[in-house]
C-alpha positions as CSV (number, residue, x, y, z in Angstrom):
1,X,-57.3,-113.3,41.9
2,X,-53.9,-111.7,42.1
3,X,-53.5,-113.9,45.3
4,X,-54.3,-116.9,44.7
5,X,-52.4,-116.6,41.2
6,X,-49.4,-116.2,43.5
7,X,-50.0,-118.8,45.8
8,X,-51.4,-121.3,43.3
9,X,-47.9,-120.5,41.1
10,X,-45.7,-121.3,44.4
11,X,-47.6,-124.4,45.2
12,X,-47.2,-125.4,41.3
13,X,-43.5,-124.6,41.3
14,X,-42.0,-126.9,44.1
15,X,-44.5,-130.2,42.7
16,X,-41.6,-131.4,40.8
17,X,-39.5,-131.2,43.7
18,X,-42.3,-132.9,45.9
19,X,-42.4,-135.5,43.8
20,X,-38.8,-136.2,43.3
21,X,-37.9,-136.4,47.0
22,X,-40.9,-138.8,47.5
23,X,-39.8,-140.8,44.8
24,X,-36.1,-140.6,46.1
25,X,-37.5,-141.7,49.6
26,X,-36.3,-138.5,51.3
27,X,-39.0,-137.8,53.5
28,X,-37.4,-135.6,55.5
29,X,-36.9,-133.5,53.0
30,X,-40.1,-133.8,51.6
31,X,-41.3,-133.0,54.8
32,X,-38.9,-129.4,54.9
33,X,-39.7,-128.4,51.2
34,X,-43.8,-128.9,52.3
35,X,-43.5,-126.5,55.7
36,X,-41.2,-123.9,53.9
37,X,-43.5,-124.1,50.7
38,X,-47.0,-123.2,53.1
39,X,-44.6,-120.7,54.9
40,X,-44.2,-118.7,52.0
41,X,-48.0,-119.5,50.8
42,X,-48.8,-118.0,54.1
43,X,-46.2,-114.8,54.0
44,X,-47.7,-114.3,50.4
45,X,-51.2,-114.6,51.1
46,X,-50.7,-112.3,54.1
47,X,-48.5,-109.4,52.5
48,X,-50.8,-109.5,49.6
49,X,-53.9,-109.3,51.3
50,X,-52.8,-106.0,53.4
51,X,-51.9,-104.5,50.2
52,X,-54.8,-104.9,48.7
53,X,-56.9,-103.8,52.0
54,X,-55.0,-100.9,52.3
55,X,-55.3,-99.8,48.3
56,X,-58.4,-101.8,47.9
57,X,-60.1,-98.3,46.2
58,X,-57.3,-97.1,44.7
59,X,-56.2,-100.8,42.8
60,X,-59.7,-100.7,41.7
61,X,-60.2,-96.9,40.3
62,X,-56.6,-97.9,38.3
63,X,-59.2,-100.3,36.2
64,X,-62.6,-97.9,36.1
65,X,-63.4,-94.8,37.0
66,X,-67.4,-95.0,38.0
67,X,-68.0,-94.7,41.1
68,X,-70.9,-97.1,41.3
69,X,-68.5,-99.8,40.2
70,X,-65.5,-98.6,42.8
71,X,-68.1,-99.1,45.2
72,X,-69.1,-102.8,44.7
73,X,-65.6,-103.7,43.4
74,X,-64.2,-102.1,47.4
75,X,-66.8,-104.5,48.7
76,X,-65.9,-107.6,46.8
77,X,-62.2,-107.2,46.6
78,X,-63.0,-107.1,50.6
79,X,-64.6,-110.0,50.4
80,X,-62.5,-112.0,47.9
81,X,-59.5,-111.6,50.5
82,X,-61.2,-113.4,53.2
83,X,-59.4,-116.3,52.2
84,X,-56.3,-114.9,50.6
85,X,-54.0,-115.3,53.6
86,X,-54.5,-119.5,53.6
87,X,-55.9,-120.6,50.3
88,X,-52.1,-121.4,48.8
89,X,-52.3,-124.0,51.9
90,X,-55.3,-125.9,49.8
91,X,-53.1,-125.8,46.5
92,X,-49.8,-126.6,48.3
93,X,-52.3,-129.9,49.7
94,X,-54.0,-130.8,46.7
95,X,-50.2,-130.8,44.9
96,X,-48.4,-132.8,47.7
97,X,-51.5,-135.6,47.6
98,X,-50.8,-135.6,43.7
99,X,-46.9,-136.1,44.7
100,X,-47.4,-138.7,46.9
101,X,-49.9,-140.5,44.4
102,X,-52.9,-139.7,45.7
103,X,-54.3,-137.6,43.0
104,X,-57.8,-138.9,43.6
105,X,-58.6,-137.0,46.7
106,X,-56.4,-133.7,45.5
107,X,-58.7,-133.8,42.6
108,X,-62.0,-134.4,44.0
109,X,-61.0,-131.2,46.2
110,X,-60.9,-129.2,43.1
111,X,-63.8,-130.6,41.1
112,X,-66.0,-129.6,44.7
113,X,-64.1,-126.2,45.5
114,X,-64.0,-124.8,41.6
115,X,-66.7,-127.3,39.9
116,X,-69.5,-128.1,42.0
117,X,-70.0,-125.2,44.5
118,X,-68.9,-122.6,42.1
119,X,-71.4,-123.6,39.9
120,X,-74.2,-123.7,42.8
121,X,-73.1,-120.7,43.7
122,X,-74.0,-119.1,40.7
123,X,-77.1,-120.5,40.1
124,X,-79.1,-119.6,43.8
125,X,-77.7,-115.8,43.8
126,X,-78.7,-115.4,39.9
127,X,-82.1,-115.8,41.5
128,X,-81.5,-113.0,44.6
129,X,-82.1,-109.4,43.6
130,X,-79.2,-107.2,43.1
131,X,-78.5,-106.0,47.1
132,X,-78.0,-109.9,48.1
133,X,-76.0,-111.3,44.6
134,X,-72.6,-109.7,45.9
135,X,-72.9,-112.2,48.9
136,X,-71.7,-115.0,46.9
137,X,-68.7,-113.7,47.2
138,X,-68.7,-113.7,50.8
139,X,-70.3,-117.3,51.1
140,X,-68.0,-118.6,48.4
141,X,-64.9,-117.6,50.1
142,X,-66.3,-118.9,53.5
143,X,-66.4,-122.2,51.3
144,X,-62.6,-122.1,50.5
145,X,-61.6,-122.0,54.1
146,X,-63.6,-124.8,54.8
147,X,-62.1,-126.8,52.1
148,X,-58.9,-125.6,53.2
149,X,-59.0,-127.3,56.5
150,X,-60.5,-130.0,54.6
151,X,-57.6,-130.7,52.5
152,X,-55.2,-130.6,55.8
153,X,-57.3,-133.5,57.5
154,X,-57.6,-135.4,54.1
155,X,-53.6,-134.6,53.6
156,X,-52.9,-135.5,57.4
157,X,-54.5,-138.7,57.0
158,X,-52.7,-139.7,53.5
159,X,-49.2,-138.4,54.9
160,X,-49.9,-140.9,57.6
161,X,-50.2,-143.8,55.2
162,X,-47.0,-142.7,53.0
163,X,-44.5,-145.9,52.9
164,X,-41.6,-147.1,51.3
């Protein structure tokens, strides 16, 4: 979570900006703030995913101390960062569509990513025995990057269409 709090709080924090060079007509700039914005989403996602591979046991024996538990949380916390390194490029998406006023499609990719397959996510592994239900994880994260690349087609296609 720690990554994605980090990318999601980057993505969040240059909106207004975003939104005020579209709205000032700068595109250029626009354009500039966007590709150093998913830079530093990317640099983030990256360093923080190597931290946490590296210190993936000891990050999670900081919280609990049963060995049981360090065992599933090493495996999830592996899984979980499958994603880590690009999902801030879905949230820096999602908040330039809203800047450019196209909220619809940034929030449709939410509602789908968070709403709908989350909640289908939960519901077939709470029917798997307890050696598959820590493959949601997996499968769910899997999910983000496709929605990822998802939101760069849907964003390519809207930037195309952005006039003054």
């Amino acid at each position: 979570m720690f990554i994605t709090f980090l990318q999601m709080g980057l993505a969040n924090g240059v909106q207004p900006l975003l939104g005020y060079s579209y709205g000032a007509g700068n595109i250029s700039r626009f354009r500039e703030v966007e590709r150093f914005t998913k830079i530093c989403c990317l640099v983030t996602g990256i360093a923080a995913t190597v931290l946490y591979f590296i210190g993936r046991e000891p990050i999670i024996r900081m919280f609990i101390s049963d060995d049981e538990v360090v065992y599933y949380g090493v495996k999830m916390l592996v899984a979980y960062m499958i994603s880590g390194p690009v999902i801030g490029m879905l949230f820096v998406n999602m908040n330039c569509m809203q800047s450019v006023n196209h909220s619809l499609p940034a929030t449709i990719l939410s509602v789908m990513r968070q709403g709908v397959l989350l909640i289908h996510f939960y519901m077939y592994y709470s029917f798997l025995g307890n050696g598959r239900r820590n493959l949601w994880t997996i499968h769910y994260r899997l999910y983000s990057c496709i929605f990822i690349s998802c939101s760069l087609e849907k964003y390519k296609k809207k930037a195309v269409t952005i006039t003054f």
